[in-house]
C-alpha positions as CSV (number, residue, x, y, z in Angstrom):
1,X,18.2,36.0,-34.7
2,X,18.8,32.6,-36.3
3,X,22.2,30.7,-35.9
4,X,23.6,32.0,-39.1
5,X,23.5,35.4,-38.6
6,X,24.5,35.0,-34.9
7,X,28.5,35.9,-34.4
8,X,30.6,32.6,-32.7
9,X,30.7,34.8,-29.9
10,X,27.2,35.4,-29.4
11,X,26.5,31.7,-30.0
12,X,28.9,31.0,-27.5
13,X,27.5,33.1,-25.1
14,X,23.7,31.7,-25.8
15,X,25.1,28.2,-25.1
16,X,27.2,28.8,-21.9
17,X,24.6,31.7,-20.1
18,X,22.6,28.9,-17.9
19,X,26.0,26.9,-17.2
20,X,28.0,29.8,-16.2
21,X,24.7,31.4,-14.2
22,X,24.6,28.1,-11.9
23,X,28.1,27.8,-11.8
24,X,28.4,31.2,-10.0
25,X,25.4,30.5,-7.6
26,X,27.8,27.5,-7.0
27,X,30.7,29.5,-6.4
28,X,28.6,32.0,-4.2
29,X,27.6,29.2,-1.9
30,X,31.3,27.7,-1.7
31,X,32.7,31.1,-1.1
32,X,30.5,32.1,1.8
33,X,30.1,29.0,3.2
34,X,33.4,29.0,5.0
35,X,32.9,32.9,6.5
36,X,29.2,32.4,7.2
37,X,30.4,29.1,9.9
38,X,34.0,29.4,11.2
39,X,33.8,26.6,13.0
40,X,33.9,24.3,9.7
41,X,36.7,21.7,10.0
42,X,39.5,22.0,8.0
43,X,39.5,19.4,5.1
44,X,35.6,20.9,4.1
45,X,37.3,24.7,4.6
46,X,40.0,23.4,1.8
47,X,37.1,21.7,-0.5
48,X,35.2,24.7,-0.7
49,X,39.1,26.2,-1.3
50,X,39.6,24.4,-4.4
51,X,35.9,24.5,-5.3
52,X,36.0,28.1,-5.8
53,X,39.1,28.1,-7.3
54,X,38.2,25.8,-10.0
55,X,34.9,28.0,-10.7
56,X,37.5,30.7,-11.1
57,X,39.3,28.5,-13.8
58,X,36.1,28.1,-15.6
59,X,35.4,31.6,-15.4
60,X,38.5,32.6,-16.9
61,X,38.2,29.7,-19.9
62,X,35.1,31.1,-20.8
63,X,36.6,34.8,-21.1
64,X,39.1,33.2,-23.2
65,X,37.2,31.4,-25.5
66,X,35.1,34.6,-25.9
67,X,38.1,36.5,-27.0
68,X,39.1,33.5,-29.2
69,X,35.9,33.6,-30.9
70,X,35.6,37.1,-31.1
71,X,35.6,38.5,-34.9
72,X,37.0,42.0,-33.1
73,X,39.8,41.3,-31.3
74,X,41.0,45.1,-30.7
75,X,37.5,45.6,-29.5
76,X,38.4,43.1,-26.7
């Protein structure tokens, strides 16, 4: 399928698959890391804290660009 018979979304979604796959092996490691060793101090327990939070953040700005580019917006 070239690029102009691709929809936005799915040329969207071609650009953004690696990024978002390595930013959720990112956010797997920042989330476990704190349960996996209790004994992590405090200011590391609060950057992998905003770490995941802010992979949250891009998770959700790439759901809404998908349904901003989407062509069927009832379908979303």
């Amino acid at each position: 399928m070239t690029a102009m018979t691709m929809s936005r979304v799915e040329q969207w979604e071609r650009r953004s698959e690696v990024p978002l796959l390595l930013l959720a092996v990112a956010f797997l490691i920042a989330y476990v890391w704190p349960v996996l060793d209790p004994e992590l101090p405090g200011d590391a327990r609060s950057f992998h804290g905003v770490v995941s939070w802010t992979f949250w953040a891009a998770f959700a700005l790439d759901f809404a660009i998908r349904i901003a580019l989407s062509d069927r917006l009832r379908h979303w």
